[in-house]
DRENTORKOL-3810 file (N, C-alpha, C; in nm, 4 decimals):
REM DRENTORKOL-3810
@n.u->0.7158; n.v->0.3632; n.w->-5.1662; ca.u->0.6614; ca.v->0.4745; ca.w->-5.0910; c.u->0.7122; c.v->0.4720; c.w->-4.9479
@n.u->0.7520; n.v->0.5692; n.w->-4.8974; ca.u->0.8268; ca.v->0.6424; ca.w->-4.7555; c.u->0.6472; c.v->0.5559; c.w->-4.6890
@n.u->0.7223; n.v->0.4825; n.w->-4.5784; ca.u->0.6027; ca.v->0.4764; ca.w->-4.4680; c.u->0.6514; c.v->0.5567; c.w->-4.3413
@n.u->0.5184; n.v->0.5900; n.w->-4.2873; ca.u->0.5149; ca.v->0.7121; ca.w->-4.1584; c.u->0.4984; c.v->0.6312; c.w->-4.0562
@n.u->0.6001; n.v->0.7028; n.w->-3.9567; ca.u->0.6078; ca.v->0.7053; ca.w->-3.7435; c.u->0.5278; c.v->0.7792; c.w->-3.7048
@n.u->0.4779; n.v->0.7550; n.w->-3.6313; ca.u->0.3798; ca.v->0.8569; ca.w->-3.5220; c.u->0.4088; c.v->0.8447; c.w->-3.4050
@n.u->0.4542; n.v->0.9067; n.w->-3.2838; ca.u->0.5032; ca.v->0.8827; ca.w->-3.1802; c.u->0.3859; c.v->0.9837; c.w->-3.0782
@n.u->0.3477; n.v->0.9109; n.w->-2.9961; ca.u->0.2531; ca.v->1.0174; ca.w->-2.8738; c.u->0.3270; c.v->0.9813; c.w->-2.7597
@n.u->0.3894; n.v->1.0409; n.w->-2.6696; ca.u->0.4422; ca.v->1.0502; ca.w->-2.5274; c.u->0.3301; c.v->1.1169; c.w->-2.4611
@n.u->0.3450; n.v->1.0486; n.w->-2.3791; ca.u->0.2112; ca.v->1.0760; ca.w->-2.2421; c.u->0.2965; c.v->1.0677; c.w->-2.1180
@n.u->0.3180; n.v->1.1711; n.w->-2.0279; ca.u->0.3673; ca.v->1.1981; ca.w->-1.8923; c.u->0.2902; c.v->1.2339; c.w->-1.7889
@n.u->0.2547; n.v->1.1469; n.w->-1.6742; ca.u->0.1660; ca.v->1.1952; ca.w->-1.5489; c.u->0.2505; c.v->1.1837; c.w->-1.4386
@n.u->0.1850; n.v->1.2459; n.w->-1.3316; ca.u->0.2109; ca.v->1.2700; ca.w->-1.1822; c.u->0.2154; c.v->1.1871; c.w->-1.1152
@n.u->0.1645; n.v->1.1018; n.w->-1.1321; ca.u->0.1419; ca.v->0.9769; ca.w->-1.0761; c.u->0.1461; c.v->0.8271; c.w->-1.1345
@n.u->0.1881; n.v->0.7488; n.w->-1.0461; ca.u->0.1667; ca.v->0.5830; ca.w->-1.1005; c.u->0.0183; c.v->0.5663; c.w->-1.1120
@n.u->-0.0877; n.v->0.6234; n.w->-1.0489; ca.u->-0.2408; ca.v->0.5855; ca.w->-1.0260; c.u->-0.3042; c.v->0.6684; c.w->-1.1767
@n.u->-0.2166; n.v->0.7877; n.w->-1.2103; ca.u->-0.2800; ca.v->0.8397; ca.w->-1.3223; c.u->-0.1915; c.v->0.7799; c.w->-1.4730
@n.u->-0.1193; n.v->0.7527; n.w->-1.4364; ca.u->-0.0800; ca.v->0.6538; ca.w->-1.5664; c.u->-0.1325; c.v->0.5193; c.w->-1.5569
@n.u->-0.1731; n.v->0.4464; n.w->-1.5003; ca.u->-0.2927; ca.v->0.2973; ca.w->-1.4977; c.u->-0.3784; c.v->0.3636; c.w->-1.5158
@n.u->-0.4624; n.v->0.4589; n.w->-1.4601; ca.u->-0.6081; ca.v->0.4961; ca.w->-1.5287; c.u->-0.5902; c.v->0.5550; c.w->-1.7174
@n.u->-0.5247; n.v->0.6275; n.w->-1.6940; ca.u->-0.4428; ca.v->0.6530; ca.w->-1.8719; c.u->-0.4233; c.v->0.5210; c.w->-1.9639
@n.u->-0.4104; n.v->0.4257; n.w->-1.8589; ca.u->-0.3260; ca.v->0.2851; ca.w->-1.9895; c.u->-0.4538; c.v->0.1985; c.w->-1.9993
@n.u->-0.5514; n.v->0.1953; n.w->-1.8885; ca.u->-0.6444; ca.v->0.1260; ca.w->-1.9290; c.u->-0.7807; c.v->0.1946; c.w->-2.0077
@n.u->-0.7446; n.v->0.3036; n.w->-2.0049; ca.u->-0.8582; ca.v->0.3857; ca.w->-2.1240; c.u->-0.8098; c.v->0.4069; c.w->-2.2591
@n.u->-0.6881; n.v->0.4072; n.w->-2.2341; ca.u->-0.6242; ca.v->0.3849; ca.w->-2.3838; c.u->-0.6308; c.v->0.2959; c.w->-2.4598
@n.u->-0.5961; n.v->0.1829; n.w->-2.4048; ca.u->-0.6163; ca.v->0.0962; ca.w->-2.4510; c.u->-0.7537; c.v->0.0200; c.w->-2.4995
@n.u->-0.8550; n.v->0.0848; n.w->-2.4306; ca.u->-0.9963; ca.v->0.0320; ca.w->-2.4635; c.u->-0.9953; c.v->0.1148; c.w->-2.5392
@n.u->-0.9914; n.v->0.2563; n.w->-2.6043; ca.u->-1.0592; ca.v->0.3571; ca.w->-2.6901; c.u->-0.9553; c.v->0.2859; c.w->-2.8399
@n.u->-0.8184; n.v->0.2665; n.w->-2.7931; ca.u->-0.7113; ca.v->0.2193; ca.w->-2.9132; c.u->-0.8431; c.v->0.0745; c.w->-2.9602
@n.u->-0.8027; n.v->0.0159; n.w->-2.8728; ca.u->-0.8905; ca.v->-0.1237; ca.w->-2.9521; c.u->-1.0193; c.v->-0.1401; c.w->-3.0299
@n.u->-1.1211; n.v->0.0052; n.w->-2.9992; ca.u->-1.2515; ca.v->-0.0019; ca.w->-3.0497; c.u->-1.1467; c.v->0.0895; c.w->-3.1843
@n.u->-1.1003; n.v->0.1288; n.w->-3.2003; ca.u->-1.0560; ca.v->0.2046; ca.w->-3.3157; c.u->-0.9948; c.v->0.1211; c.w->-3.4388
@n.u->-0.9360; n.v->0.0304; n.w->-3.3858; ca.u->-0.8366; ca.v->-0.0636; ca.w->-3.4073; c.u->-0.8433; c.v->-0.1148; c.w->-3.5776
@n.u->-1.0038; n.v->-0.1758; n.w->-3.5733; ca.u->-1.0501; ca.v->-0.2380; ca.w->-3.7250; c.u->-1.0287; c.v->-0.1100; c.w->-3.8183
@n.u->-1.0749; n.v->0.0263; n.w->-3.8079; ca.u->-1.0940; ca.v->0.1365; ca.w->-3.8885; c.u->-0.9657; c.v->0.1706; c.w->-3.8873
@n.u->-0.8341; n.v->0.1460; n.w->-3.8031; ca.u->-0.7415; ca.v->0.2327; ca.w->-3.8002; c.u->-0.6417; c.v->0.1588; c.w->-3.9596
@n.u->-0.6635; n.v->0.0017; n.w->-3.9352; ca.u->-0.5759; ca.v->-0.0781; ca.w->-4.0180; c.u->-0.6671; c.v->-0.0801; c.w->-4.1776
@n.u->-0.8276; n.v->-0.0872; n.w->-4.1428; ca.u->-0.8612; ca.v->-0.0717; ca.w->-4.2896; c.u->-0.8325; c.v->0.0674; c.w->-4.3703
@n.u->-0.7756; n.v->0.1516; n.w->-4.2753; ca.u->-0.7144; ca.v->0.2816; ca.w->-4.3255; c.u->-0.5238; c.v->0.2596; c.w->-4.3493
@n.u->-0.5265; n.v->0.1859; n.w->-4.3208; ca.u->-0.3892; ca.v->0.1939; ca.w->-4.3336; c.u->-0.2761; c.v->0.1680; c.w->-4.2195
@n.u->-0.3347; n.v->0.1142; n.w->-4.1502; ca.u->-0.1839; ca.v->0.1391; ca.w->-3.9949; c.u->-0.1418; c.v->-0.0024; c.w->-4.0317
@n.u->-0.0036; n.v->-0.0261; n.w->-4.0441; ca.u->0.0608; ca.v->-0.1509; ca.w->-4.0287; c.u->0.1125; c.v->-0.1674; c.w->-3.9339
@n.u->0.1003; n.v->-0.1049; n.w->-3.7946; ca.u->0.1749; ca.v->-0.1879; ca.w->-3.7116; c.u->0.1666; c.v->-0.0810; c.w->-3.6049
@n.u->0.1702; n.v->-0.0989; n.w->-3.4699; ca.u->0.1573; ca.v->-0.0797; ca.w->-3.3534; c.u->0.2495; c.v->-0.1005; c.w->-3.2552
@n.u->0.3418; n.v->-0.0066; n.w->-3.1555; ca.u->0.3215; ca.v->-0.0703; ca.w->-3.0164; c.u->0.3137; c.v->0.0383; c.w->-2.8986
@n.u->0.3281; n.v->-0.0197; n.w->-2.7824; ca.u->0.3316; ca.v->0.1251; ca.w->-2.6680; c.u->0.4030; c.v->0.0221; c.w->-2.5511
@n.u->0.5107; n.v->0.1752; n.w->-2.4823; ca.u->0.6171; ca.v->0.1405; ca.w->-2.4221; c.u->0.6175; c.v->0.1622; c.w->-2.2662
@n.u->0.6400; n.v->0.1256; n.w->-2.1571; ca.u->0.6271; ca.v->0.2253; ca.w->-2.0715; c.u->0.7757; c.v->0.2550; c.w->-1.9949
@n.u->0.7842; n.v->0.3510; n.w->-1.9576; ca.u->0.9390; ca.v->0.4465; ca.w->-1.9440; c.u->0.9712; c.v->0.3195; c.w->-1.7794
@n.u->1.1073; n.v->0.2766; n.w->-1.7724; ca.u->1.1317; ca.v->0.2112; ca.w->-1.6900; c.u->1.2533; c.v->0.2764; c.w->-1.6600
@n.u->1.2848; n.v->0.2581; n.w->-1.4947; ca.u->1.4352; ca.v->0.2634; ca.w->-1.4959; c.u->1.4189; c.v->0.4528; c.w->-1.4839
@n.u->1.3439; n.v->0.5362; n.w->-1.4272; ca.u->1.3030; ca.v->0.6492; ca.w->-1.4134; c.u->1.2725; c.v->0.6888; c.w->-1.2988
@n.u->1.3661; n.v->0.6581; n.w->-1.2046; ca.u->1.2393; ca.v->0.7302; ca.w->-1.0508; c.u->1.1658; c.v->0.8335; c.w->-1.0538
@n.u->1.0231; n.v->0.8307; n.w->-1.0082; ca.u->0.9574; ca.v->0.9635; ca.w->-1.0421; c.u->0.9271; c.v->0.9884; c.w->-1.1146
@n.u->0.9339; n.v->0.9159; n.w->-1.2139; ca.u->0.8567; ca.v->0.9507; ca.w->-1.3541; c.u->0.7319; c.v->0.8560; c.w->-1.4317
@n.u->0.6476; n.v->0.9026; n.w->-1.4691; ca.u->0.5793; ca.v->0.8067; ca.w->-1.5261; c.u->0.5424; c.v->0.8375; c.w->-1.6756
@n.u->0.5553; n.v->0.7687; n.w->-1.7349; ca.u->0.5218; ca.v->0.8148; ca.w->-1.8783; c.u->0.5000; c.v->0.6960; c.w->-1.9492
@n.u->0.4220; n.v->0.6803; n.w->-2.1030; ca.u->0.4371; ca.v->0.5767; ca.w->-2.1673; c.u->0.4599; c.v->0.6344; c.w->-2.3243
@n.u->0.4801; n.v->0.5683; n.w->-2.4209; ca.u->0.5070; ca.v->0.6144; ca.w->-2.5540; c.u->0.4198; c.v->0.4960; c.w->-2.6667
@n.u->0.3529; n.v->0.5321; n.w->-2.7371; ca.u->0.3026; ca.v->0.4856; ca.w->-2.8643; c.u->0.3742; c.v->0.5535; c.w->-2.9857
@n.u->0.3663; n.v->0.3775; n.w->-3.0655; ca.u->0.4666; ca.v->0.4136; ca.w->-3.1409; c.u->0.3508; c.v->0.3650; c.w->-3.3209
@n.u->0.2992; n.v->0.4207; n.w->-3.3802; ca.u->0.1967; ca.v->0.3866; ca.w->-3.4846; c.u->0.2838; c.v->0.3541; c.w->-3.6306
@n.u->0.2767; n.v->0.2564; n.w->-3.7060; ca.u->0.3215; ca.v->0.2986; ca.w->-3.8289; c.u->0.2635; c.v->0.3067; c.w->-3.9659
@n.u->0.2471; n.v->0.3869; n.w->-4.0344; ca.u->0.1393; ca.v->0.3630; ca.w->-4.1499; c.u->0.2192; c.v->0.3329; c.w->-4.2678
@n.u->0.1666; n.v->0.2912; n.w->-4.3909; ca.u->0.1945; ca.v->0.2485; ca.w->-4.5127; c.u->0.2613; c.v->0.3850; c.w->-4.6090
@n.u->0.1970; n.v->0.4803; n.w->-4.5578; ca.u->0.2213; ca.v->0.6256; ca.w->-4.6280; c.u->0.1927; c.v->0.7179; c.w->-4.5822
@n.u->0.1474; n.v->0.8056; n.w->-4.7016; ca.u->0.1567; ca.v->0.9340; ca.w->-4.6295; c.u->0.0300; c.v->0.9613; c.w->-4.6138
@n.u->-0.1439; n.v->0.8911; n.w->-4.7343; ca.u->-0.2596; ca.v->0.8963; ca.w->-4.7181; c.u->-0.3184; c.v->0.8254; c.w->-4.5998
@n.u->-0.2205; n.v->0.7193; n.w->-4.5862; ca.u->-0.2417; ca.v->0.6179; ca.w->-4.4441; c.u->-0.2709; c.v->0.6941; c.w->-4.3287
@n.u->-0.1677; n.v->0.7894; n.w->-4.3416; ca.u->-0.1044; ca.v->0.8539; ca.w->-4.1744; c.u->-0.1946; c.v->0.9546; c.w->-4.1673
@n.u->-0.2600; n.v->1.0210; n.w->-4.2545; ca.u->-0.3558; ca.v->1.1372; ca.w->-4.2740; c.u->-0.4745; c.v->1.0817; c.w->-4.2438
@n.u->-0.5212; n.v->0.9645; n.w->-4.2751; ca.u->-0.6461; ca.v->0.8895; ca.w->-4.2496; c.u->-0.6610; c.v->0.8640; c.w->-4.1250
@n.u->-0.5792; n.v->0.7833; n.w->-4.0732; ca.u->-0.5828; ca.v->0.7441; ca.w->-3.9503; c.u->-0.5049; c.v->0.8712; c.w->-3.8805
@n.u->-0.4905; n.v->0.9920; n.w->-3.8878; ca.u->-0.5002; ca.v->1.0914; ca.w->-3.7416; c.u->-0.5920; c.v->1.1569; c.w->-3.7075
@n.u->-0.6786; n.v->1.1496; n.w->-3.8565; ca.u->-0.8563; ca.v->1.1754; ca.w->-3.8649; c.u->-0.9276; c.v->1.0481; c.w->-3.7217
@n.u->-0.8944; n.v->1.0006; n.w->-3.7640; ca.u->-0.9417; ca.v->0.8785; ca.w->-3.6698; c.u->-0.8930; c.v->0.8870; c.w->-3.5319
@n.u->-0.8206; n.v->0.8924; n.w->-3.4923; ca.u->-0.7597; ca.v->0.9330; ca.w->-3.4216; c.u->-0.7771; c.v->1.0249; c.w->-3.3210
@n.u->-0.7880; n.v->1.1759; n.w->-3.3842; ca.u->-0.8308; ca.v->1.3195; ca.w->-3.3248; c.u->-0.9851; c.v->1.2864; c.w->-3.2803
@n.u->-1.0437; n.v->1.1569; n.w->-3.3747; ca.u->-1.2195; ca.v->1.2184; ca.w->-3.3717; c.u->-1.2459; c.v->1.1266; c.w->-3.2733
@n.u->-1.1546; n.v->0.9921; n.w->-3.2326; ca.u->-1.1503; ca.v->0.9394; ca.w->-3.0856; c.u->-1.2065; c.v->1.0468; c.w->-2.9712
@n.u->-1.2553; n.v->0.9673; n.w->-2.8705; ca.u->-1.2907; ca.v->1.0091; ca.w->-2.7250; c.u->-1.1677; c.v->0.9570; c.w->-2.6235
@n.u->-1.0641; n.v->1.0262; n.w->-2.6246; ca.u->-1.0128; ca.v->0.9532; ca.w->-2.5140; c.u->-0.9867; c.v->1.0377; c.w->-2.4131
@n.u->-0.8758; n.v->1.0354; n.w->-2.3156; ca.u->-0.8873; ca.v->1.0704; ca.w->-2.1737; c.u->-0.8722; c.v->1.1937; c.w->-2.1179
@n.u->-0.9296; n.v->1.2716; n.w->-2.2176; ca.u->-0.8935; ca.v->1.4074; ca.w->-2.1653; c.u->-0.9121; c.v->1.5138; c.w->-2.0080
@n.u->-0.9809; n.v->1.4195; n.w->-1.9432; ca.u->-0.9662; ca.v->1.4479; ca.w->-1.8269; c.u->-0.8836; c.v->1.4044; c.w->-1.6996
@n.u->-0.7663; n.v->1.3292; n.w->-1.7748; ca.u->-0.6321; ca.v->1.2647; ca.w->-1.6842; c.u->-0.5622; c.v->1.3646; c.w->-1.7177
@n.u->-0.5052; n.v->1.4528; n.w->-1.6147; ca.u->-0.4309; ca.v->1.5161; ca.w->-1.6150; c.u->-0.2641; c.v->1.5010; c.w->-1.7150
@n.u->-0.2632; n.v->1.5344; n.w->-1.8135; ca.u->-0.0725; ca.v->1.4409; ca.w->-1.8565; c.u->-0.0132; c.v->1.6169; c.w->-1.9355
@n.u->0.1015; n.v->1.5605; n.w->-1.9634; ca.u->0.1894; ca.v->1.6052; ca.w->-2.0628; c.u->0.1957; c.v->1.5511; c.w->-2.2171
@n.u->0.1176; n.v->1.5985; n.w->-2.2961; ca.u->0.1789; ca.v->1.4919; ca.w->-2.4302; c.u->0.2872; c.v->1.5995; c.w->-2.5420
@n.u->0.3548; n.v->1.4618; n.w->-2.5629; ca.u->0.4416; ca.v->1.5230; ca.w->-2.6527; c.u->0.4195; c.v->1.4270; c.w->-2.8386
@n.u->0.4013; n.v->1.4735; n.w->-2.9392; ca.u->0.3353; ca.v->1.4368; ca.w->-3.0357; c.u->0.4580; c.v->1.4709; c.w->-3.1519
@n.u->0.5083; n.v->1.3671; n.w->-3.2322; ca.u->0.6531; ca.v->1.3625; ca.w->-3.3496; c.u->0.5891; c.v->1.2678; c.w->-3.4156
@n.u->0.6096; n.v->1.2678; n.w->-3.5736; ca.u->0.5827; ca.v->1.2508; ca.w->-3.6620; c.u->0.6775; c.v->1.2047; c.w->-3.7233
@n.u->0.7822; n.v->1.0994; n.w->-3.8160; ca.u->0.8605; ca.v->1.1041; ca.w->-3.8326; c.u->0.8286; c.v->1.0158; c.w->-3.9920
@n.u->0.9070; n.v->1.0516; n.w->-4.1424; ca.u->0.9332; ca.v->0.9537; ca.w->-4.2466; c.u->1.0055; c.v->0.8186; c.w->-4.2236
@n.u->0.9476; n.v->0.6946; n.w->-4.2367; ca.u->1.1252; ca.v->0.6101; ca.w->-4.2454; c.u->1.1768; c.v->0.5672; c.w->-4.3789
@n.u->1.3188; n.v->0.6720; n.w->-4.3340; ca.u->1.3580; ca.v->0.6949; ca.w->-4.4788; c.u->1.4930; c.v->0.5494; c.w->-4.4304
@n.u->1.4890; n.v->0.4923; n.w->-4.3781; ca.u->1.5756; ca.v->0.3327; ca.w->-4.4081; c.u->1.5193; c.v->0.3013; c.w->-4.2773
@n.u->1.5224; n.v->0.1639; n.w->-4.2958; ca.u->1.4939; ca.v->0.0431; ca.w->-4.1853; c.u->1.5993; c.v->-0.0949; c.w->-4.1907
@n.u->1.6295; n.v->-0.1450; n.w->-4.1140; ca.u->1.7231; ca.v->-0.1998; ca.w->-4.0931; c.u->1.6700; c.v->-0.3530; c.w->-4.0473
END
């Protein structure tokens, strides 16, 4: 079975609004964390954009087992509380991996 990418890009204005962004994320990701893997997520990480003057952004990168995996856990996901009052940009891709190396 094809396992699924999930990619969330998050872009702010600021260095002060991307630390308030990374440390709420990360607390709302971690209370999620047990429900996300007994649903299916195999694997996790998040990046932050370097080497960018002026820019701040970070990227999560999710991977699930399938395709019921990836459906489960965006339920989970969407029904999260997270930071919707930090101002950002998100950009949201979905991707099959059809080979891994």
């Amino acid at each position: 079975m094809a396992r699924y990418m999930w990619c969330a890009n998050h872009s702010f204005n600021s260095i002060e609004d991307l630390n308030k962004h990374l440390g709420r994320d990360e607390k709302v990701f971690m209370s999620i964390l047990p429900e996300l893997k007994g649903s299916g997520l195999a694997e996790c990480k998040r990046g932050i954009l370097t080497e960018a003057e002026g820019k701040y952004s970070h990227e999560g990168i999710l991977i699930f087992n399938d395709k019921a995996a990836y459906e489960a856990c965006m339920q989970i996901i969407k029904d999260a509380d997270w930071d919707d009052e930090i101002v950002k940009q998100n950009r949201y891709e979905t991707y099959i991996l059809d080979h891994e190396l």
